[in-house]
C-alpha positions as CSV (number, residue, x, y, z in Angstrom):
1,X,-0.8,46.9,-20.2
2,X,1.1,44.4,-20.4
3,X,0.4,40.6,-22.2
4,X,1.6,38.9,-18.8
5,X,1.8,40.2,-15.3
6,X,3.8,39.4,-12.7
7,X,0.3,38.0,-10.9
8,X,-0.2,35.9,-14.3
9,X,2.9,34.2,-14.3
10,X,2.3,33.4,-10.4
11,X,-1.1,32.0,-11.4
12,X,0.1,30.0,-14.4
13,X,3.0,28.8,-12.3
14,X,1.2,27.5,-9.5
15,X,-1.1,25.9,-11.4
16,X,1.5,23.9,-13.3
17,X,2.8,23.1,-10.2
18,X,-0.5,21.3,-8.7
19,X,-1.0,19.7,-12.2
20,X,2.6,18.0,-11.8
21,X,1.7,16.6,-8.3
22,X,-1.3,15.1,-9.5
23,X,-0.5,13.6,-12.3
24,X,3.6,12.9,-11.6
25,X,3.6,11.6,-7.8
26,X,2.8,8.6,-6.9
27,X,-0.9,7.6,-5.9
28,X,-1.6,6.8,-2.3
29,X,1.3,6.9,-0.4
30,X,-0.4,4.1,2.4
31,X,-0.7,1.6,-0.5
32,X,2.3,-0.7,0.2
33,X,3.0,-4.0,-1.3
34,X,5.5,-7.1,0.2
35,X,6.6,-10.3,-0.8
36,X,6.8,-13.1,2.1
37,X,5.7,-16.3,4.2
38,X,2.3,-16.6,5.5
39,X,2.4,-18.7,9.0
40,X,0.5,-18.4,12.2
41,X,-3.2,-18.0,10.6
42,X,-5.8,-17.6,12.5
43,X,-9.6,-17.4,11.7
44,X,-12.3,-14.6,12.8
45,X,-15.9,-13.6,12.5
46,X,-14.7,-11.3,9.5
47,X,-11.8,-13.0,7.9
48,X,-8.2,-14.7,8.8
49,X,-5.3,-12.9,10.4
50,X,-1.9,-14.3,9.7
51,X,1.9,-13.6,9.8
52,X,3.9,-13.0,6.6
53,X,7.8,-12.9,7.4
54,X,9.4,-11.5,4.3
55,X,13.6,-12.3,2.8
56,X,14.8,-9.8,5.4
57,X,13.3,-11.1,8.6
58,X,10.7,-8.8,9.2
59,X,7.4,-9.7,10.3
60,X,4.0,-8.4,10.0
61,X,0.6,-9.3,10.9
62,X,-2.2,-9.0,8.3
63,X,-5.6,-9.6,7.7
64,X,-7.5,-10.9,4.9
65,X,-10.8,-12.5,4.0
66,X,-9.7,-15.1,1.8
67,X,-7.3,-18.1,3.5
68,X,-4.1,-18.0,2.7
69,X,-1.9,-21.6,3.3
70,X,0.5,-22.1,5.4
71,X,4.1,-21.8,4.6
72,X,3.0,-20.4,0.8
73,X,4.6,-17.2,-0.5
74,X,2.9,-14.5,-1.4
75,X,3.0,-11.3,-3.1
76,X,0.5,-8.4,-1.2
77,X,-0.7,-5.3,-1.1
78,X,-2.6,-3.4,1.0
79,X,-2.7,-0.6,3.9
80,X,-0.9,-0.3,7.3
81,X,-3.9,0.4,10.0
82,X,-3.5,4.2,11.8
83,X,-1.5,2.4,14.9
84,X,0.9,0.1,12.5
85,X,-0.4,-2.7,13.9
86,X,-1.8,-4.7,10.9
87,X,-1.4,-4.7,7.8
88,X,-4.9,-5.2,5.9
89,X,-4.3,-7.1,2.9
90,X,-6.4,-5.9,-0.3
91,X,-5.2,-8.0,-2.8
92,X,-3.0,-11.2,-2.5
93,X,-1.4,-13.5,-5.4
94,X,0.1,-17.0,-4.0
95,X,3.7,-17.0,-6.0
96,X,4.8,-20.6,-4.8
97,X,3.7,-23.7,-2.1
């Protein structure tokens, strides 16, 4: 009998294969992160929503709990909801006023 099989090396190769993917590619491939404007916010029962514009004119409306100001820039990231709609913001770092 032989040391390795044909069915050994499949095994062994598709199990390298899953370890790469796991430990190589990127996490969570929702995760996003942008850098823009916050204008336009508005509170709610569960937090603020708010517009951030970014450098190349796109705009997107988030969500947070915590208050961002008006006109500051900001570095976020977060998650786009299912429908694209929102962008939920999980963390947020004020870069300038």
């Amino acid at each position: 009998m032989k040391a390795f099989d044909r069915y050994s090396l499949l095994c062994i190769s598709v199990s390298f294969i899953i370890l790469t993917a796991v430990f190589v590619l990127p996490g969570d491939p929702e995760d996003r992160s942008m850098i823009g404007t916050a204008y336009g916010i508005k509170e709610t029962q569960n937090g603020f929503t708010f517009y951030m514009e970014d450098t190349s004119g796109e705009r997107v409306r988030c969500f947070c709990r915590a208050e961002p100001v008006e006109r500051a820039v900001y570095a976020v990231k977060g998650a786009l909801s299912d429908d694209g709609s929102m962008f939920f913001v999980s963390s947020m770092q004020m870069l300038s006023e």
